[in-house]
C-alpha positions in Angstrom: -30.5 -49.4 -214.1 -32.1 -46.7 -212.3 -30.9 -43.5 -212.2 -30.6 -40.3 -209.4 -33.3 -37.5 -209.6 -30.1 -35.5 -208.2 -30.3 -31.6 -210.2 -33.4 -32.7 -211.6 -36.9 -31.0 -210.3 -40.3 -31.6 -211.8 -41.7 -28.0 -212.9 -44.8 -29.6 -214.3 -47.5 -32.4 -214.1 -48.4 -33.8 -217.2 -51.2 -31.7 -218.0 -50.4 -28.6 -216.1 -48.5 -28.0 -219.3 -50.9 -26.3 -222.4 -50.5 -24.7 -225.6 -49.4 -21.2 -223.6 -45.9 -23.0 -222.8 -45.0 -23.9 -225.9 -41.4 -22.8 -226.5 -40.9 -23.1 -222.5 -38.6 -25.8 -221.1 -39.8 -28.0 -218.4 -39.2 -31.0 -216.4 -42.1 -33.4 -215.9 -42.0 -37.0 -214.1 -44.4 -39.5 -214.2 -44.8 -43.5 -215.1 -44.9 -44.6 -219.0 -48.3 -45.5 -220.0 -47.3 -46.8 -223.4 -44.3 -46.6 -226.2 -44.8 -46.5 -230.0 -41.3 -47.1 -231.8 -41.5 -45.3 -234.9 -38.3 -45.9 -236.0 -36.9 -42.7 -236.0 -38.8 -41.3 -233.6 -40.3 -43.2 -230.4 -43.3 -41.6 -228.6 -44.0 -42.4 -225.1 -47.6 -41.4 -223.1 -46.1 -40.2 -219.7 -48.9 -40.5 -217.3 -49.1 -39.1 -213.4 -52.1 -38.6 -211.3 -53.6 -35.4 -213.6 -53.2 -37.1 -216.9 -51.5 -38.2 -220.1 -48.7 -36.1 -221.9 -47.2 -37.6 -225.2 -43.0 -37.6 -224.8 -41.3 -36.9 -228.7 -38.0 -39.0 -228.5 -35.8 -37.8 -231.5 -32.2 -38.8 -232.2 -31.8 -35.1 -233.7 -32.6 -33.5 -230.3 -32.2 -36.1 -227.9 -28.7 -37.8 -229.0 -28.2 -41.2 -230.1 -27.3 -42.1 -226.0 -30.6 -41.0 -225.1 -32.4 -42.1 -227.9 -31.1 -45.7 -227.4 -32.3 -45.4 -223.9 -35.8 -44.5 -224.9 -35.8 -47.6 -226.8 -35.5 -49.5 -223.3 -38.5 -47.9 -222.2 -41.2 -50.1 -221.0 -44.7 -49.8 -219.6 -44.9 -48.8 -215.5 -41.1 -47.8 -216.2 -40.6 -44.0 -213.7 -39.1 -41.1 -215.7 -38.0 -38.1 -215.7 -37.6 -35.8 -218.8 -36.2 -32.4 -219.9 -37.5 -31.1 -222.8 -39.0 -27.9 -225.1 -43.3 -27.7 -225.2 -44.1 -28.0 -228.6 -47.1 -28.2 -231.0 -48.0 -31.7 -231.6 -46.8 -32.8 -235.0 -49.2 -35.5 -235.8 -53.3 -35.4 -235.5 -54.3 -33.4 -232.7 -56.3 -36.1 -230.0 -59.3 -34.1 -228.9 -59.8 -37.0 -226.1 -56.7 -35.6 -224.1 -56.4 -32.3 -222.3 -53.0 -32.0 -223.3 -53.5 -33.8 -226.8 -52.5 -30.0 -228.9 -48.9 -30.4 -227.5 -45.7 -32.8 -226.9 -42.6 -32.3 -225.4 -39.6 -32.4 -227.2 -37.0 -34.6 -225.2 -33.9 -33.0 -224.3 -32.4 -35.6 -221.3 -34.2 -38.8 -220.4 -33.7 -40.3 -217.0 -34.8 -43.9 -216.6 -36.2 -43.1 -212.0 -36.4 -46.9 -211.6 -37.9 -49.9 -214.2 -40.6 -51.8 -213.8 -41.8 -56.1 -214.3 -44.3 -56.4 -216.4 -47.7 -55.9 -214.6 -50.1 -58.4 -214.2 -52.7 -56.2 -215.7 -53.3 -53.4 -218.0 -53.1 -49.7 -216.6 -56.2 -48.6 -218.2 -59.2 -47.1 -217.4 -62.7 -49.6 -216.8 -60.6 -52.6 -217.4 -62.3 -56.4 -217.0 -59.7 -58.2 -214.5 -61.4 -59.3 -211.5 -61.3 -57.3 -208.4 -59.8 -59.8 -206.4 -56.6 -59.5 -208.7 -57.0 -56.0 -208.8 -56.9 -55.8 -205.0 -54.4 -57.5 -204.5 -52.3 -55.6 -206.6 -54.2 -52.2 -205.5 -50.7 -50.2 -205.5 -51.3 -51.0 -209.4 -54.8 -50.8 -209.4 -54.4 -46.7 -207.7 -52.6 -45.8 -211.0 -55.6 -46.2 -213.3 -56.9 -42.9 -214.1 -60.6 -43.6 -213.1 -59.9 -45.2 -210.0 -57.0 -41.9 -209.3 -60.0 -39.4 -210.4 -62.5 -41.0 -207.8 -59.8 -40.9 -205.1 -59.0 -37.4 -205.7 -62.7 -36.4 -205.9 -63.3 -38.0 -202.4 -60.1 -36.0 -201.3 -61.8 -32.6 -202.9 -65.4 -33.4 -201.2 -63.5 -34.0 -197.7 -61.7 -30.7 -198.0 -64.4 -28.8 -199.8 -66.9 -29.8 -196.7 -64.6 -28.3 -194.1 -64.2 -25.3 -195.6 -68.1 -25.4 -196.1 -68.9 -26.3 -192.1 -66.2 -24.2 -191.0 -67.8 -21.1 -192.6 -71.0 -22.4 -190.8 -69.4 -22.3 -187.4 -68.7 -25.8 -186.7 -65.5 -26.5 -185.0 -63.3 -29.9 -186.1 -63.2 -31.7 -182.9 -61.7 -35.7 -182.9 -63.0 -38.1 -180.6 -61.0 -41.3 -179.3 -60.6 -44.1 -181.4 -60.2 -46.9 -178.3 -63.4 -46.1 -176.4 -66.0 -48.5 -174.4 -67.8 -51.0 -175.5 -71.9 -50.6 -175.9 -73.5 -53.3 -177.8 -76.8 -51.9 -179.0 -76.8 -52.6 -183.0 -74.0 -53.7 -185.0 -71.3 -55.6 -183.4 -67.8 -54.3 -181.9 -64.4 -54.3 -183.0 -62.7 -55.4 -179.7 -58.8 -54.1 -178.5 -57.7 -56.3 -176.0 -55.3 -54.4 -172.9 -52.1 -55.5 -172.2 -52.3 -52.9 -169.2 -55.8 -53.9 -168.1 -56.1 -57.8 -168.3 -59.3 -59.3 -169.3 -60.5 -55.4 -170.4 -61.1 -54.5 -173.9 -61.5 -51.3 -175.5 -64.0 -51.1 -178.8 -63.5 -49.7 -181.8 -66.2 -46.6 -182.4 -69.3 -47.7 -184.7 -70.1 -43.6 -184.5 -68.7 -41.0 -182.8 -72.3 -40.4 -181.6 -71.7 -40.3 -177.8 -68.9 -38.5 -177.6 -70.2 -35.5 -179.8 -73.4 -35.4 -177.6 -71.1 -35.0 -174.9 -69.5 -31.9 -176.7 -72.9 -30.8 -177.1 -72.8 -30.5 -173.3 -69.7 -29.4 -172.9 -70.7 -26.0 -174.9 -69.6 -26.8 -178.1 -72.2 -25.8 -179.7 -70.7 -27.0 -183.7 -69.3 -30.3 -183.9 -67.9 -31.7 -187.5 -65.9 -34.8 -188.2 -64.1 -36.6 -191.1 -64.7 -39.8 -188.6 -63.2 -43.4 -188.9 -65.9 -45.8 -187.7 -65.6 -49.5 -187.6 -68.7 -52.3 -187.2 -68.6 -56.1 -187.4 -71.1 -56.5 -189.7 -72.2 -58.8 -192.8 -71.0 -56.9 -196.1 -72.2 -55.4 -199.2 -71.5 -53.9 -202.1 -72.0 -50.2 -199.7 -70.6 -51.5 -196.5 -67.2 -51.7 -195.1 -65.9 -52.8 -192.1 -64.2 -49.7 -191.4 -65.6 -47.1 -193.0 -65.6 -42.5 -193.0 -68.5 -40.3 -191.7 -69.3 -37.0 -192.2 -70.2 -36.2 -188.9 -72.0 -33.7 -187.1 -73.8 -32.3 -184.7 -75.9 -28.9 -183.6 -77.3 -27.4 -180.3 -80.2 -25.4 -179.8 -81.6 -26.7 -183.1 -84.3 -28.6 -184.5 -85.1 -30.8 -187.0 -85.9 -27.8 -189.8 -82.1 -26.5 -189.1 -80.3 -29.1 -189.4 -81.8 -29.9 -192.9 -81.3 -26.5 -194.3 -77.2 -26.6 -193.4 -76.9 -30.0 -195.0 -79.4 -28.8 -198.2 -77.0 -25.8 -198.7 -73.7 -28.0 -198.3 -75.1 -30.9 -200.4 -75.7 -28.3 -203.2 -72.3 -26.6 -202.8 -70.9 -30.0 -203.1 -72.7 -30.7 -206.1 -71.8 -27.4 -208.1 -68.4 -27.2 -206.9 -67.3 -31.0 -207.8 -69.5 -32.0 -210.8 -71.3 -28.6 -211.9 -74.9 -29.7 -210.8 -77.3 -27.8 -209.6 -79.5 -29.5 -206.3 -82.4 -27.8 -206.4 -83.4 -26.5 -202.8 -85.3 -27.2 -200.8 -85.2 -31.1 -201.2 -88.3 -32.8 -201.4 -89.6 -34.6 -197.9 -91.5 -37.4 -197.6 -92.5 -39.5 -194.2 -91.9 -42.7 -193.9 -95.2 -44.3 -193.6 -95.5 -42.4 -197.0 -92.3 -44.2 -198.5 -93.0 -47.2 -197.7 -96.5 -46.9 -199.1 -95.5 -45.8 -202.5 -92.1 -47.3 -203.2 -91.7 -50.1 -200.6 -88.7 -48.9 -199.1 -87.4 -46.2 -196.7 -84.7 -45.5 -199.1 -86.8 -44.8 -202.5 -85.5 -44.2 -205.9 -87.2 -41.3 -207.5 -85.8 -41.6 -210.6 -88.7 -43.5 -212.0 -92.3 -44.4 -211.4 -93.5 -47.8 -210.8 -95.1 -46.7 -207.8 -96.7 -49.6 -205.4 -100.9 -49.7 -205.4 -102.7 -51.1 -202.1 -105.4 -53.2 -203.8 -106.5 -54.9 -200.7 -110.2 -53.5 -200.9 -110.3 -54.7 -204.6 -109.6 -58.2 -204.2 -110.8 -58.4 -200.5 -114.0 -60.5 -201.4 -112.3 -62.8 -204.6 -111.4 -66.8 -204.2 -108.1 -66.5 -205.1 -106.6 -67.7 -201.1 -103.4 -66.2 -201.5 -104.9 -62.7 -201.7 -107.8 -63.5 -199.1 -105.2 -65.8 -196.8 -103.0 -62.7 -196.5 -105.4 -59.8 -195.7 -107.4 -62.3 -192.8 -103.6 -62.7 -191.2 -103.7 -58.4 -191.1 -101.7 -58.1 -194.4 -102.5 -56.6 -197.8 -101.9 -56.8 -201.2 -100.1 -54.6 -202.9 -98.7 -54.5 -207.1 -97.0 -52.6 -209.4 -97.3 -51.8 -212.9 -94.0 -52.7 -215.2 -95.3 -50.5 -218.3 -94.4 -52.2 -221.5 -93.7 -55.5 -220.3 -96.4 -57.4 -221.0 -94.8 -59.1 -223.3 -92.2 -60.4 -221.4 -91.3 -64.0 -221.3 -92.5 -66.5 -219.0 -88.8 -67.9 -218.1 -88.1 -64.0 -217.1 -91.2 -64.1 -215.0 -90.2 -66.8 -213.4 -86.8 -65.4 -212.7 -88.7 -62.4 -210.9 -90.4 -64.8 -209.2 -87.0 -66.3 -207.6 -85.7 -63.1 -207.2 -88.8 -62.0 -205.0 -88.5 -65.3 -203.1 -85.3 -63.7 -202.1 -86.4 -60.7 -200.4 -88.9 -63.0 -198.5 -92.1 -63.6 -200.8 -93.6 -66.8 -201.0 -94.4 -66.1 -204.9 -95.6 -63.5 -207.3 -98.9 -63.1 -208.9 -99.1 -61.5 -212.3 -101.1 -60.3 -215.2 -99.8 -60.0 -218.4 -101.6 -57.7 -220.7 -101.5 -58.1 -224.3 -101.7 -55.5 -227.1 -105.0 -56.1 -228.4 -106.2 -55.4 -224.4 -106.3 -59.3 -223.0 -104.6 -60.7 -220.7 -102.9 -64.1 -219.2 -102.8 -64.2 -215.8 -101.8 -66.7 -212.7 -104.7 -66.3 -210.8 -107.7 -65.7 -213.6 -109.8 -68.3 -212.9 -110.3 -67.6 -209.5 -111.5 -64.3 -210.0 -114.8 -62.8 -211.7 -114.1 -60.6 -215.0 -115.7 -57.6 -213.3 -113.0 -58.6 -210.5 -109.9 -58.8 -213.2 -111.2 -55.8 -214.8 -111.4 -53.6 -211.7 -107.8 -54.7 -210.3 -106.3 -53.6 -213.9 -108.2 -50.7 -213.8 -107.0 -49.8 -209.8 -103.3 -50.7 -211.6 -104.2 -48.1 -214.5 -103.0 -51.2 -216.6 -103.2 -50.6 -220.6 -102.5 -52.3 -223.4 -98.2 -54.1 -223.0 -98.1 -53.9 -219.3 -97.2 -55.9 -216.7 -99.0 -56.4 -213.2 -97.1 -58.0 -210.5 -98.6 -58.7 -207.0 -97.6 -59.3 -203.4 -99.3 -60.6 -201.3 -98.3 -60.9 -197.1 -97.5 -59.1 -194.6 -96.9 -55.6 -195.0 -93.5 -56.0 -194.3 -92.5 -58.4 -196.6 -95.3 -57.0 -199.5 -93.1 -54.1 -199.1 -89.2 -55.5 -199.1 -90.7 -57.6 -201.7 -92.0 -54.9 -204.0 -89.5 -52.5 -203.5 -86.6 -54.6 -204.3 -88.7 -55.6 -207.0 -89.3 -52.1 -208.5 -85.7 -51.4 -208.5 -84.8 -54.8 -210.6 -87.2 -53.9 -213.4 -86.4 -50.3 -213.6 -83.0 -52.0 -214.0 -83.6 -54.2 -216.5 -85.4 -51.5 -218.3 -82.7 -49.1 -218.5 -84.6 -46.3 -216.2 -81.5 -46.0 -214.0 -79.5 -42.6 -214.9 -76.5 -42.4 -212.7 -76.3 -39.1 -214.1 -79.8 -37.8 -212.7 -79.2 -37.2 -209.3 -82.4 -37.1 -207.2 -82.4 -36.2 -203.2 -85.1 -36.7 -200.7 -85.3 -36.1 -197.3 -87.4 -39.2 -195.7 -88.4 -38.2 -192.0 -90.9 -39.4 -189.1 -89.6 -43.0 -189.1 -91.0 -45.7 -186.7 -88.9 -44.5 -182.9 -88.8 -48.7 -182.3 -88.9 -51.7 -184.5 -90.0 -55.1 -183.3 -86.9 -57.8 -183.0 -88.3 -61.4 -183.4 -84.7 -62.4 -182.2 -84.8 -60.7 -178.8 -88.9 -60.4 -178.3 -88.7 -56.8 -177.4 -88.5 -53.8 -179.3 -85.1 -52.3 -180.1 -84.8 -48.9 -181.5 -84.8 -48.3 -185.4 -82.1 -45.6 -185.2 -80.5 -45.6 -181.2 -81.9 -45.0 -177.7 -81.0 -41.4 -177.5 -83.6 -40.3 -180.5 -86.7 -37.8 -179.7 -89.9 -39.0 -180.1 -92.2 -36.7 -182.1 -93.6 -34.6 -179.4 -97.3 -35.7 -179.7 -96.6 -39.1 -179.5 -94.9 -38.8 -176.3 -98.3 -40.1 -174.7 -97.8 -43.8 -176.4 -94.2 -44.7 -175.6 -95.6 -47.0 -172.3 -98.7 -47.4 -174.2 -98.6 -48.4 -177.7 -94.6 -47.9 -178.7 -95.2 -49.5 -182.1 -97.0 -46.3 -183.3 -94.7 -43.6 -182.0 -92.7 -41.3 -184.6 -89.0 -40.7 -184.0 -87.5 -36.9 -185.0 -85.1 -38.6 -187.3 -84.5 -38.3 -190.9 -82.5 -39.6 -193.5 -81.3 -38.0 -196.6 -81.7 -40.4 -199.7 -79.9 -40.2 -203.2 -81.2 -42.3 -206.3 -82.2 -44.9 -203.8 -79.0 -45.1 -201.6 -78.9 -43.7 -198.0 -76.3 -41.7 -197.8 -76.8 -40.0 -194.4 -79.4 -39.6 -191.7 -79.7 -38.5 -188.2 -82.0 -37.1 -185.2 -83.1 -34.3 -182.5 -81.9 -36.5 -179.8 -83.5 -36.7 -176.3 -82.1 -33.9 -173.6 -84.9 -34.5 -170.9 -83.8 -36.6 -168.2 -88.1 -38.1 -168.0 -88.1 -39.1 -171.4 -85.2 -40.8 -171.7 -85.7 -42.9 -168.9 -89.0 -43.4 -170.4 -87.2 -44.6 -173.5 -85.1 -47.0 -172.0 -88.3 -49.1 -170.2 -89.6 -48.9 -173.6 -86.6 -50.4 -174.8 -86.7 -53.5 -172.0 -83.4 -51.6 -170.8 -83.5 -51.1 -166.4 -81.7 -47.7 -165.0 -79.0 -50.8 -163.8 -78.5 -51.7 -167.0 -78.8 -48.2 -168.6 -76.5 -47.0 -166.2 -73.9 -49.8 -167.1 -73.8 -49.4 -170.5 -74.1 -45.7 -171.2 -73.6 -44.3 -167.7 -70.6 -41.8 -168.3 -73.7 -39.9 -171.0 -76.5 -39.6 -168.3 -73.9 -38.3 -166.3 -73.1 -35.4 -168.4 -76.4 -35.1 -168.7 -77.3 -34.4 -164.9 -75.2 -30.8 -165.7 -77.4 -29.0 -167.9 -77.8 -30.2 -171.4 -78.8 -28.2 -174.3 -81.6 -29.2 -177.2 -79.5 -30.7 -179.6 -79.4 -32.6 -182.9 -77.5 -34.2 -185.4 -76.4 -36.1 -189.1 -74.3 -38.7 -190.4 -73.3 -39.1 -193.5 -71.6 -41.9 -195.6 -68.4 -40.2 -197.3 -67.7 -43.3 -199.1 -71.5 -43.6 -200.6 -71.4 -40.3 -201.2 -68.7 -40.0 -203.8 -69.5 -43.6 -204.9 -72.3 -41.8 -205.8 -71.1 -38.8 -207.3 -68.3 -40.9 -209.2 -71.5 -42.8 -210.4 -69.4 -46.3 -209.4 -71.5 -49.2 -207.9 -69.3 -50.2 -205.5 -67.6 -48.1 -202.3 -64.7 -50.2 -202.5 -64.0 -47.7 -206.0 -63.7 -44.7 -203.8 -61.5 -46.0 -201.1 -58.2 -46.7 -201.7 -57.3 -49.9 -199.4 -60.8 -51.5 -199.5 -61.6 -54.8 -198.1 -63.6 -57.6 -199.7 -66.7 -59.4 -198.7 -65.0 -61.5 -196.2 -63.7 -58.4 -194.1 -59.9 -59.4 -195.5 -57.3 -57.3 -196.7 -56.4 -58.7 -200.4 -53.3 -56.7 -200.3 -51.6 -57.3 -197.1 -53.4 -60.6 -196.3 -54.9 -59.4 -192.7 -56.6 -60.4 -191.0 -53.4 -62.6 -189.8 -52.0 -64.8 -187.0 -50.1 -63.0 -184.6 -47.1 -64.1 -182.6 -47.7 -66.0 -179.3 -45.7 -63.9 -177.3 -47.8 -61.0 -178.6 -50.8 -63.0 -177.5 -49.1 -63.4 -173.9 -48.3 -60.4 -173.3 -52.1 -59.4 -174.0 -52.9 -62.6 -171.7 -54.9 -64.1 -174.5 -54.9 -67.7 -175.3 -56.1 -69.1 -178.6 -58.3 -72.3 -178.2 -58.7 -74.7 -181.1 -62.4 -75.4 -181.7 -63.0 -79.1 -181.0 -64.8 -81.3 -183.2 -66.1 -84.6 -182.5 -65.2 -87.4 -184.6 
């Protein structure tokens, strides 16, 4: 039966108390984490959100009333207890900050008991997630899902403290805003005031704190909600927590060094590592050249190799099909693979069809320096031997080839790269490397819509000497965006946006998009704009990635504590859900059952 708290307050968490209290009296609260019945004695491990402290239960101290009731005790069952700090009398547990000391119960209170739970509270356990979500209220107890949420808690508070030193001012934007489909798709919020009119839920804050910029507010930060409608992974959530920020009178230089210095005060302050400053840059055009990917993982080699001019003239067709059709070939070197079965080949093989590859070419070297290849006999010896060379292939590697167009050669090989250095144990989630990736592509070319969209959003500056080729050749001009990249993940990236009334319009013919249409969809902006608008810039970044991250978890949904699943549902409360029909009405929304014909 559970008791009143009533005269009772908790002096202590469990491991606030140390070896300098012993003798002290205190009063800690908390949920048992396990029971050991010794007979004489019962130990309990009281656990709350900073840790384990090991309960002493003796009928000398305690009373027989209280010792019978700690023989109730049961796992998940709430306490309270009064009791003397004392030296641990058994075997000192070195795994335990508090695992020197015990308390010595005085008065047990039994808060409220507990059903048995339908799994165990324990750190890295093997229940599925889906049970574990459903039951997150449990899942929240366990002491490495409790230390990633209160790390994302200290990297929230520890970057406003940081940006407010900086001069930025916390400024919230609305949450029910207008709808402007260009990218990911809407949340929608019907109006029972307006029929027929929706607001949308934001996907970034980004209009709003350009507006600010014009308003004079020189310092814009944000712990921003943002919501998108999208397909999901492992990193994605349909509403999801930005960083976000943005800077006048800046350029791209500035807003990297204030984000360098708060990434390595981050880093010191939550997990004692040093980023070394500045981070490394790299284009894009380079990225992609090297690691096949705008997002690459420096924490290994396996760099990609353009053979194209090697095997430019040999009869194997896949190599020659792909470089007449304007592609290239391109390989990388798995060192120490060679031998590596065929049936795990194969499953590479599969796994680049994935990303889009019609197939994989190889060559296996062996250890005495020959090879078995899938292409050997249509290429000279000279041929093989100057491709293995241009692959600085040796004795035990493995050469793997692309062959397409360069967008697929590179999806193809960069996932790729990432899946051996996996399989080969390369990955240290302690080895944290940053690069800054900057000078991507302004536009991207959609096969869906036959026009080109842009790669980050409309209101991104052109590099300035490409300027000439946004009516001429958009495909080559270079955007002032960058994206800052962790151990392969992108945690955050941004731009100098456009503040020149001439380019922007420019930017919007590029983009297919009339003044009409410009005017409709982002209107209440160029308005602002018509006022005086400063040079300004801006960053993004992923809260949830980056503490996944930092917490060295490979999911976001470790870091947040009411995650959904791949399906965009709610495991725990079940929504999305049906709502009632007068709800509906009064929202002048009717539901229509899809028709199918028989």
């Amino acid at each position: 039966m559970a008791e009143s708290m009533v005269g009772l307050k908790r002096s202590h968490r469990c491991t606030e108390v140390s070896s300098a209290d012993i003798g002290k009296k205190v009063t800690v609260m908390g949920w048992v984490a396990k029971r050991r019945n010794l007979g004489s004695l019962i130990f309990v491990d009281l656990r709350d959100r900073s840790g384990i402290l090991q309960i002493l239960f003796d009928e000398n101290i305690i009373g027989k009333e209280g010792f019978d009731k700690a023989y109730t005790l049961r796992n998940e069952f709430v306490i309270a207890v009064e009791g003397e700090v004392i030296k641990r009398s058994g075997a000192v547990n070195e795994n335990l900050k508090t695992g020197d000391i015990e308390i010595a119960a005085k008065t047990l209170r039994i808060l409220s008991e507990s059903e048995t739970p339908p799994f165990p509270i324990e750190e890295n356990i093997q229940t599925k997630e889906d049970i574990r979500l459903k039951y997150r209220c449990l899942d929240l107890r366990r002491p490495d899902i409790q230390s990633n949420i209160i790390m994302r808690s200290k990297v929230a508070t520890l970057t406003r403290a940081f940006l407010a030193n900086e001069g930025f001012l916390e400024i919230e934007t609305p949450m029910l805003t207008k709808s402007t489909p260009e990218g990911a798709r809407d949340y929608l919020v019907p109006s029972r005031i307006h029929p027929g009119k929706f607001y949308a839920l934001p996907q970034s804050p980004q209009l709003f704190k350009q507006m600010l910029m014009c308003s004079g507010y020189d310092r814009y930060m944000q712990i921003a909600r943002c919501f998108r409608d999208e397909d999901l992974r492992a990193d994605r959530q349909p509403e999801f927590t930005q960083i976000d920020m943005e800077l006048s009178f800046v350029d791209v230089d500035d807003v990297i060094d204030v984000n360098e210095r708060l990434l390595a005060y981050l880093f010191k302050e939550v997990l004692d590592v040093d980023v070394k400053l500045p981070i490394q840059r790299m284009t894009w055009q380079e990225a992609m050249d090297r690691f096949g990917s705008d997002k690459p993982d420096l924490r290994f080699g396996m760099e990609l190799q353009n053979v194209s001019d090697i095997v430019k003239d040999c009869g194997f067709g896949v190599f020659t099909g792909a470089l007449e059709n304007g592609g290239s070939v391109r390989g990388i070197n798995a060192k120490g693979q060679g031998s590596m079965p065929r049936k795990k080949i194969d499953a590479l093989v599969d796994f680049a069809k994935g990303y889009g590859a019609k197939g994989l070419a190889y060559i296996a070297i062996h250890e005495d320096g020959s090879y078995k290849s899938s292409f050997a006999k249509f290429m000279t010896e000279d041929q093989m031997n100057a491709l293995v060379k241009a692959m600085d292939g040796e004795a035990g590697d493995l050469l793997l080839f692309a062959a397409d167009r360069n967008k697929i050669v590179w999806n193809v090989l960069g996932a790729l790269r990432v899946e051996l250095a996996n399989q080969m144990g390369l990955l240290d989630k302690s080895d944290y490397k940053f690069l800054w990736v900057t000078e991507f592509p302004q536009f991207e070319w959609s096969d869906e819509e036959e026009r080109y969209v842009a790669m980050h959003h409309p209101f991104t500056m052109p590099m300035d000497e490409d300027l000439d080729m946004l009516e001429t050749n958009p495909g080559a001009v270079r955007a002032k965006a960058y994206d800052i990249v962790l151990n392969g993940t992108e945690i955050g990236g941004g731009s100098v946006r456009i503040h020149q009334a001439d380019v922007q319009s420019r930017m919007f013919k590029a983009l297919g998009l009339t003044d009409e249409v410009a005017n409709e969809k982002f209107g209440f902006l160029l308005d602002a704009f018509k006022y005086g608008v400063p040079p300004h810039a801006g960053l993004a970044y992923g809260l949830d990635r980056l503490v996944m991250l930092m917490a060295k978890r490979d999911s976001i949904r470790d870091v947040i504590a009411f995650p959904k699943v791949k399906d965009a549902t709610c495991l725990l409360t079940n929504a999305p859900d049906v709502v009632d029909a007068k709800q509906l009405d009064e929202l002048s929304i009717k539901i229509e059952e899809e028709k199918t014909e028989e």
